[in-house]
C-alpha positions in Angstrom: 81.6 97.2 108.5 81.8 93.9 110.6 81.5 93.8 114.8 84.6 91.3 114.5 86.9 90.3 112.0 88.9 86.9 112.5 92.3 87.0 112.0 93.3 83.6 112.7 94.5 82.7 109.1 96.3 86.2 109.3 99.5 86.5 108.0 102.9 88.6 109.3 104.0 91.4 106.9 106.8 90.2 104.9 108.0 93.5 104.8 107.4 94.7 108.4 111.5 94.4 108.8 112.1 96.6 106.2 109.6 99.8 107.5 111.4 102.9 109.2 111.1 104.0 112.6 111.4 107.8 113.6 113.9 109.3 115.2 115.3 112.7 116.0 118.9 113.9 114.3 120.5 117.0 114.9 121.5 118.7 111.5 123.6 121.6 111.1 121.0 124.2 109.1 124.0 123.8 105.8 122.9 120.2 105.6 119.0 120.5 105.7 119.1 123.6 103.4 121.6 121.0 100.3 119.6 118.1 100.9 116.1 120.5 100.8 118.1 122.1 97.6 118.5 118.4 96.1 114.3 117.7 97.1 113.4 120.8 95.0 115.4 119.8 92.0 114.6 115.8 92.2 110.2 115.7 93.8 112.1 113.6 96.4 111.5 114.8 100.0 114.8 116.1 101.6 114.3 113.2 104.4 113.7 110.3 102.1 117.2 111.8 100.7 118.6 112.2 103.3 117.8 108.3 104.1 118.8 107.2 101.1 122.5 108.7 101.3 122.9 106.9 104.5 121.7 103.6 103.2 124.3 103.9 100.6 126.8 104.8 103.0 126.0 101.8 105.4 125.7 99.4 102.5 129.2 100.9 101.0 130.7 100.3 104.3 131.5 103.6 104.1 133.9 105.4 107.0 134.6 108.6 107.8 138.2 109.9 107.9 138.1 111.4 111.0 141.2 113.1 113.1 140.8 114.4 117.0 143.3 116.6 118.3 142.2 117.4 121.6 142.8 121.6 122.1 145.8 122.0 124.1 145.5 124.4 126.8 148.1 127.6 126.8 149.9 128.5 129.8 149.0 132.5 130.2 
């Protein structure tokens, strides 16, 4: 092993865009145990298929069809 190396012809990974970063996501225990259910039947780790369904749901444009109704309160 050298002292020192020179990087000054070094180049940028192409593909440094593309790498993950870590986070911390609250799943309901339901989700983990499917998506750990999927893992066991595929040799795909729950997470990396857990990442891939939400690529294809970001690059589908994919929504949600969500409805809020606030609880209204009762009068006792």
């Amino acid at each position: 092993m050298r002292k020192q190396y020179d990087f000054s012809k070094a180049k940028r990974n192409p593909y440094a865009k593309r790498l993950k970063r870590q986070i911390t996501i609250r799943l309901d225990v339901e989700t983990v145990a499917y998506f750990n259910g999927l893992a066991a039947e595929t040799g795909i780790p729950y997470q990396a298929l857990i990442n891939l369904y939400l690529r294809d749901c970001a690059a589908s444009r994919k929504r949600l069809a969500l409805e809020w109704r606030p609880e209204q309160h009762r009068a006792a």
